[in-house]
N, CA, C and O of each residue as an XYZ file, in Angstrom:
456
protein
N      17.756    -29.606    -19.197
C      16.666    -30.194    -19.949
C      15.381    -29.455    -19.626
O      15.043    -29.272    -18.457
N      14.730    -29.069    -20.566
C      13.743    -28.459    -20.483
C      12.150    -28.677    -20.885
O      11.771    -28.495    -22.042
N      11.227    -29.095    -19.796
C      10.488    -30.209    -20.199
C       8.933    -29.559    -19.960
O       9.072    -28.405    -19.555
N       7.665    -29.885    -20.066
C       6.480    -29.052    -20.123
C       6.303    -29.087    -18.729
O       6.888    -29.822    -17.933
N       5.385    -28.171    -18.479
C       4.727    -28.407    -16.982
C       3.797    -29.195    -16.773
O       3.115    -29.247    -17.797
N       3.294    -30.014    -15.784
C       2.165    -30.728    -15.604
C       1.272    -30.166    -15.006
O       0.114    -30.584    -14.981
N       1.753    -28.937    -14.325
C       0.458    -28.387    -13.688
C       0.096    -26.707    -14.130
O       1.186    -26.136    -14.115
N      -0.669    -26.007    -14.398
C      -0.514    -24.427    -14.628
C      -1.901    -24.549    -13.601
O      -2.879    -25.274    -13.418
N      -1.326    -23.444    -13.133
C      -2.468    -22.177    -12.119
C      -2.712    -20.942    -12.128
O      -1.688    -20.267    -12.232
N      -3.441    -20.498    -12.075
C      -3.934    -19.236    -12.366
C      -5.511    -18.780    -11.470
O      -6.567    -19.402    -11.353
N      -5.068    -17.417    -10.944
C      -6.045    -17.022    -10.329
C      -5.840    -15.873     -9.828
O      -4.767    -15.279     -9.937
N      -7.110    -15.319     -9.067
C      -6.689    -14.066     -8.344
C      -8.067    -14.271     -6.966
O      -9.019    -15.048     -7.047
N      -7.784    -13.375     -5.863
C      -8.764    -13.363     -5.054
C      -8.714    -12.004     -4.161
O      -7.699    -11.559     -3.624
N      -9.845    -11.512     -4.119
C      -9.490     -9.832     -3.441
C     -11.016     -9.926     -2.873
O     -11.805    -10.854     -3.049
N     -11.234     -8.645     -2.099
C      -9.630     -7.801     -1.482
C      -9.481     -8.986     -0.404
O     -10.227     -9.914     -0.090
N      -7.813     -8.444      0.170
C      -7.482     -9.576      0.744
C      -6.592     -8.241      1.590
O      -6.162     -7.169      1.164
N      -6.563     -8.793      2.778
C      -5.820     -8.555      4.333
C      -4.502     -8.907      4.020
O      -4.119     -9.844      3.321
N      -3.599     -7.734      4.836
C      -2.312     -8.336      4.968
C      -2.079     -9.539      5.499
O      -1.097    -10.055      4.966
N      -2.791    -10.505      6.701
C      -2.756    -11.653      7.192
C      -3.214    -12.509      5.765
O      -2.401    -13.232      5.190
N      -4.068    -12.399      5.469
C      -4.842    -13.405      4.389
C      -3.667    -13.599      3.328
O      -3.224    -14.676      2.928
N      -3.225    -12.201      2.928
C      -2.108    -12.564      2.119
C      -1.028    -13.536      2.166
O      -0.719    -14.469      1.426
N      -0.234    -12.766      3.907
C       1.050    -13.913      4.535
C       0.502    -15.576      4.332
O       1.093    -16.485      3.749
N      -0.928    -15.613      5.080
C      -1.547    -16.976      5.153
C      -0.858    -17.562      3.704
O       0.097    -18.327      3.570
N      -1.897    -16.766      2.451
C      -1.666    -17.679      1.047
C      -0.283    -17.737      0.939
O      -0.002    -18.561      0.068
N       0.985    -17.097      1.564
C       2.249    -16.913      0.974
C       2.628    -18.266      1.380
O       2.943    -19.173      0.610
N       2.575    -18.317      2.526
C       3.085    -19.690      3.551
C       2.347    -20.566      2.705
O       3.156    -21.156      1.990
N       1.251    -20.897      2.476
C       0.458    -22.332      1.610
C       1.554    -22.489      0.373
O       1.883    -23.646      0.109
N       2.161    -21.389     -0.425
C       2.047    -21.515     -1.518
C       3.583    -21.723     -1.808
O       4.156    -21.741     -2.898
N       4.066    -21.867     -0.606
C       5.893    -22.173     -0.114
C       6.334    -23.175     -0.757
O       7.456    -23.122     -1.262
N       5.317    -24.606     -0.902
C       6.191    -25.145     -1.459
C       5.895    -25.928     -2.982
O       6.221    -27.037     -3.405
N       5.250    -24.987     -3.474
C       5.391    -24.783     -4.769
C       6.868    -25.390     -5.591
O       7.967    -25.546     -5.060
N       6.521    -25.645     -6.937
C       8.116    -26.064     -7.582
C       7.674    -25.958     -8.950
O       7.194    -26.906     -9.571
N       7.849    -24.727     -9.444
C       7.415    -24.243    -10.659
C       8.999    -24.339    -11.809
O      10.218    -24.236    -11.666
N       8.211    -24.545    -12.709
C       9.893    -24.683    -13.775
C      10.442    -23.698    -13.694
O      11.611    -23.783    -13.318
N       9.884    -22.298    -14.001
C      10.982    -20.974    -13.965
C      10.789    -20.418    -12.390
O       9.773    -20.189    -11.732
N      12.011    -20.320    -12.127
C      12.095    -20.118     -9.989
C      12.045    -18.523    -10.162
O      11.807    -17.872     -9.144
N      12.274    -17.764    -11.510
C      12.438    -16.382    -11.751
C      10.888    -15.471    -11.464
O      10.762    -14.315    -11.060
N       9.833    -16.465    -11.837
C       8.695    -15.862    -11.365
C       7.890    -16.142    -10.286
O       7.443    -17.281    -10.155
N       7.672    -15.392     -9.602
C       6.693    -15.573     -8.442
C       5.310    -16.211     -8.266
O       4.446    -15.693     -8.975
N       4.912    -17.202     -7.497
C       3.554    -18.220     -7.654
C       2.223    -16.825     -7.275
O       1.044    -16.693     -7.606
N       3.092    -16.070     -6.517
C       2.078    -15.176     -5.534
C       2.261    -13.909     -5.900
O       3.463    -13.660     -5.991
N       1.590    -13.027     -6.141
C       1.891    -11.658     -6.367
C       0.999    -10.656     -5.721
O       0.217    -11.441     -5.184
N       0.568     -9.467     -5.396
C      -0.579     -8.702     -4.707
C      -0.162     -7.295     -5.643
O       0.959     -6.809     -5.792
N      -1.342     -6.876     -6.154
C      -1.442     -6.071     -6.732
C      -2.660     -5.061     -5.988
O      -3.858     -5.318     -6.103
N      -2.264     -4.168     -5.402
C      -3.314     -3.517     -4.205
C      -4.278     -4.222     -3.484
O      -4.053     -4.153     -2.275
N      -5.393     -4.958     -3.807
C      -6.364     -5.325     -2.709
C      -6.435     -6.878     -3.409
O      -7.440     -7.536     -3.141
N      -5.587     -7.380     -4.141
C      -5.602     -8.078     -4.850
C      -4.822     -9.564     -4.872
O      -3.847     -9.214     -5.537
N      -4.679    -10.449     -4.700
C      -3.924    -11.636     -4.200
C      -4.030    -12.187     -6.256
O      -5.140    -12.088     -6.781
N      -2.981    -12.632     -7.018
C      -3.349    -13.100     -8.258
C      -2.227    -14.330     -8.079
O      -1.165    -14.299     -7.457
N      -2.781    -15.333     -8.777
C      -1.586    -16.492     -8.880
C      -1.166    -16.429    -10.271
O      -1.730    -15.792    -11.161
N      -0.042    -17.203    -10.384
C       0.490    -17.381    -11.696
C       1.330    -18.683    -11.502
O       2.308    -18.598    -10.759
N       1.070    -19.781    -12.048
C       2.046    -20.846    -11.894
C       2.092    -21.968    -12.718
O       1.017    -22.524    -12.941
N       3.373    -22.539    -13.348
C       3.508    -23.234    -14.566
C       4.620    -23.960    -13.626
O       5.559    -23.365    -13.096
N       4.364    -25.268    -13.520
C       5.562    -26.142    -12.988
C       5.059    -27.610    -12.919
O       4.089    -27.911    -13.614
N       5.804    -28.791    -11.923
C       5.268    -29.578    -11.434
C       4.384    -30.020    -10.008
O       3.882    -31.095     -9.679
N       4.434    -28.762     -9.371
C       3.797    -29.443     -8.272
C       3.251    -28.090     -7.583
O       4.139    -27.288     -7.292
N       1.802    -27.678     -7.250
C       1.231    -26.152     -6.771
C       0.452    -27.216     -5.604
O      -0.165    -28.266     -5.781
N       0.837    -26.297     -4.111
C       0.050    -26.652     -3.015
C      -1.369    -26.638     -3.067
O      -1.878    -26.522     -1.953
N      -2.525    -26.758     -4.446
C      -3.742    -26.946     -4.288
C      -4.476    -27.348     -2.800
O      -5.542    -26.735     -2.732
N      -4.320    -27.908     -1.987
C      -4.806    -28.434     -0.522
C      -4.679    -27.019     -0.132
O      -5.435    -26.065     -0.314
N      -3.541    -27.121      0.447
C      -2.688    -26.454      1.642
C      -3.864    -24.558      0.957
O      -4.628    -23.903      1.666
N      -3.512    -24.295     -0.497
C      -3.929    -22.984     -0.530
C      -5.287    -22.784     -0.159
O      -5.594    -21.925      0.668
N      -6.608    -23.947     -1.038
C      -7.618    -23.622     -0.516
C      -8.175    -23.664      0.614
O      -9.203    -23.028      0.846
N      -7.518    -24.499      1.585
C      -7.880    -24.329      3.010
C      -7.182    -23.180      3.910
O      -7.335    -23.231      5.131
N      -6.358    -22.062      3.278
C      -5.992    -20.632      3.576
C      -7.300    -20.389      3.200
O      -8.120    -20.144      4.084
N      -7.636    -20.413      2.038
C      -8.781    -19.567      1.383
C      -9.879    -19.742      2.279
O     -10.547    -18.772      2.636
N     -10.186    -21.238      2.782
C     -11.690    -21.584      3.927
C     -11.806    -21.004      4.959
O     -12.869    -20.912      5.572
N     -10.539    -20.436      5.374
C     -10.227    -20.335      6.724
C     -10.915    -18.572      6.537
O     -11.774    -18.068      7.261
N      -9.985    -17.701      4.952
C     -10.278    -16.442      5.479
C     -11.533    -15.647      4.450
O     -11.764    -14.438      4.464
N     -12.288    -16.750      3.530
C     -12.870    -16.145      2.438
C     -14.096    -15.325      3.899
O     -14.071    -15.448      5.124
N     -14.773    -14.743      3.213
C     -15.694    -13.538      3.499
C     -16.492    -13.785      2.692
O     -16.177    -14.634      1.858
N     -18.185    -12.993      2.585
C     -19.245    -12.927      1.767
C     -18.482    -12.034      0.710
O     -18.580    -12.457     -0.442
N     -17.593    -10.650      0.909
C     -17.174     -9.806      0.131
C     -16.000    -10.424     -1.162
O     -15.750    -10.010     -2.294
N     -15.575    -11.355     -0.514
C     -14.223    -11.966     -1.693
C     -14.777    -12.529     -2.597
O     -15.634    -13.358     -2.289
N     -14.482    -12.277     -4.049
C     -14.761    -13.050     -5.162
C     -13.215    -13.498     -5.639
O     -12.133    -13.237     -5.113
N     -13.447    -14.057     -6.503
C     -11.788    -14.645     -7.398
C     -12.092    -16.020     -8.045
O     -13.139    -16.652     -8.184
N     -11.245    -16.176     -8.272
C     -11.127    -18.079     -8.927
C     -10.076    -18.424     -9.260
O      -9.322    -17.616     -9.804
N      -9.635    -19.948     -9.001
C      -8.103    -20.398     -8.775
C      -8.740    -21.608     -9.602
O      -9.583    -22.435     -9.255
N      -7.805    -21.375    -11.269
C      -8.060    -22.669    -12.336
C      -7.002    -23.412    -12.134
O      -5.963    -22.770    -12.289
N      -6.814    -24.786    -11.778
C      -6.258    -25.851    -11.834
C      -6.130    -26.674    -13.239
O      -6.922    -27.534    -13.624
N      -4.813    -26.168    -14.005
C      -5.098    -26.954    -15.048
C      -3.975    -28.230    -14.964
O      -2.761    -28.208    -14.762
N      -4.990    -29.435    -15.227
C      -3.825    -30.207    -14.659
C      -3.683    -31.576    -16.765
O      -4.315    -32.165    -17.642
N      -2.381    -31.205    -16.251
C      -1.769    -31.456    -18.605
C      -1.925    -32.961    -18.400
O      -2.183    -33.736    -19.322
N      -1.741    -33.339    -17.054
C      -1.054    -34.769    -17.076
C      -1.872    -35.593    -17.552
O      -1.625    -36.278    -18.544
N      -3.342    -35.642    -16.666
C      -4.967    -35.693    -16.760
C      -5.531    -35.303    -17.524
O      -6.475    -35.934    -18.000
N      -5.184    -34.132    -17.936
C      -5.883    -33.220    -19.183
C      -7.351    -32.761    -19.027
O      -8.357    -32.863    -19.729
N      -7.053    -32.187    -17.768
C      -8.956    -31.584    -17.029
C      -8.447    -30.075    -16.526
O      -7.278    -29.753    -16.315
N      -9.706    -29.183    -16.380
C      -9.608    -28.285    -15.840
C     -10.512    -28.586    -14.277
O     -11.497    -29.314    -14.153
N      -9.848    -27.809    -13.231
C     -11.017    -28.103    -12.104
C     -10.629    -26.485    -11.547
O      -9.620    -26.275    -10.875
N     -11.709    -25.269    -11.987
C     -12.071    -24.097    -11.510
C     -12.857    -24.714     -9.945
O     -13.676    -25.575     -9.622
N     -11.724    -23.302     -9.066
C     -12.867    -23.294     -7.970
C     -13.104    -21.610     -7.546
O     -12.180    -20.844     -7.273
N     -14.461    -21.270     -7.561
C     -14.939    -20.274     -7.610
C     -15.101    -19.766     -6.457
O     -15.814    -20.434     -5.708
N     -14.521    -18.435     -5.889
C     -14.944    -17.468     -5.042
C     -15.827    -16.916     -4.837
O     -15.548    -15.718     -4.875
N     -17.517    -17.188     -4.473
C     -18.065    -16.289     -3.742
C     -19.065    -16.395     -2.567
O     -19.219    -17.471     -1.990
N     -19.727    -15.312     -2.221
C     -20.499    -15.288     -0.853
C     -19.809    -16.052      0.155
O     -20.439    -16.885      0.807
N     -18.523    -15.847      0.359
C     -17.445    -16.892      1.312
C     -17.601    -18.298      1.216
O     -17.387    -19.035      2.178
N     -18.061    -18.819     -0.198
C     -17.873    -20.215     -0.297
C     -16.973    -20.333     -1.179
O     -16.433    -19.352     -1.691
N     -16.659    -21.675     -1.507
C     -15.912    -22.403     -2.935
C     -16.534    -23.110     -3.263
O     -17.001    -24.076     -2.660
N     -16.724    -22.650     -4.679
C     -17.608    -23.626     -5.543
C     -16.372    -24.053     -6.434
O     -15.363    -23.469     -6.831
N     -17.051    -25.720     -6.619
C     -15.240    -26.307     -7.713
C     -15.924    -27.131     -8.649
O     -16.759    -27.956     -8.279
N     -15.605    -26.945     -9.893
C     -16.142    -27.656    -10.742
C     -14.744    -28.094    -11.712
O     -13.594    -27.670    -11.595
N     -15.376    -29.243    -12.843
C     -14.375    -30.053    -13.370
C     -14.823    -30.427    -14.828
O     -15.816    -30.996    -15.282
N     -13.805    -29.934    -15.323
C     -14.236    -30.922    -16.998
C     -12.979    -31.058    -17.910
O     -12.192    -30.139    -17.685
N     -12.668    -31.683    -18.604
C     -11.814    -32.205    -19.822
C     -11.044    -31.086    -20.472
O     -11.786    -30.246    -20.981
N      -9.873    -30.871    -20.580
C      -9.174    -29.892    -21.196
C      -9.957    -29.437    -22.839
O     -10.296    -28.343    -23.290
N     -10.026    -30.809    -23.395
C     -10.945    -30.848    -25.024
C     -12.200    -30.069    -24.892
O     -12.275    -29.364    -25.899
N     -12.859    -29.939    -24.392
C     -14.068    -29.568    -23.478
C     -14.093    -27.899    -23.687
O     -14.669    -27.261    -24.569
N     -13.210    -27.377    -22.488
C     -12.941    -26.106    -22.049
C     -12.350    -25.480    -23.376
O     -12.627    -24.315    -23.661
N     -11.475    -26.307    -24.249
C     -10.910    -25.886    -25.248
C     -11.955    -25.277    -26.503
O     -11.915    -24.218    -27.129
N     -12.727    -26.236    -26.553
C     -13.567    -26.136    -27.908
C     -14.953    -25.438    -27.756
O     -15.805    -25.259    -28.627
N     -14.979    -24.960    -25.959
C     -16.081    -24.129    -25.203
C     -15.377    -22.500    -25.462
O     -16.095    -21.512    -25.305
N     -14.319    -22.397    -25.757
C     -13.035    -21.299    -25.524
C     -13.296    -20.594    -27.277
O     -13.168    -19.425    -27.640
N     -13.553    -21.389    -27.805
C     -12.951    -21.192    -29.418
C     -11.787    -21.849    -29.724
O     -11.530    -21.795    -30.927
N     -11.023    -22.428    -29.081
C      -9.710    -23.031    -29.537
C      -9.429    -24.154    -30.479
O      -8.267    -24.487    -30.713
């Protein structure tokens, strides 16, 4: 049976350390995405990117990897789109903070062109 996801994620955060990387790998373990064929985590040279469509993404567990190793130098952003709720909550990478903001899927949609 093949059913929608409730959660999609998407993001990227660079440059990132071989530790910083392992760190996000371990957060992002127990993930449970509908297709097991694609990877939540990927690194593309200095680059950490997420990709994830399922029911359940370690949101906690990852951004407190991220608190632990962001830097003034890291930018990125990790969108939380959550279907169930029907909100987006972006949290933004920079000057080694997280900034997180939140609004209505309808919202982001009709801000988008959609």
């Amino acid at each position: 049976m093949n059913r929608d996801p409730l959660l999609k994620v998407y993001g990227h955060v660079y440059p990132v350390s071989d530790a910083f990387y392992a760190d996000l790998e371990a957060a992002c373990t127990g993930a449970m995405p509908d297709d097991t064929d694609e990877s939540v985590l990927c690194r593309e040279g200095d680059m950490a990117r997420f990709s994830f469509e399922g029911v359940y993404f370690p949101v906690d567990e990852t951004l407190e990897v991220l608190n632990r190793h962001l830097r003034p130098e890291h930018q990125g952003k990790l969108d939380v789109l959550d279907l169930e709720n029907w909100r987006l909550i972006r949290h933004v990478f920079e000057q080694g903070r997280i900034r997180t903001s939140s609004a209505p899927l309808n919202n982001v949609l009709d801000y988008a062109g959609h």
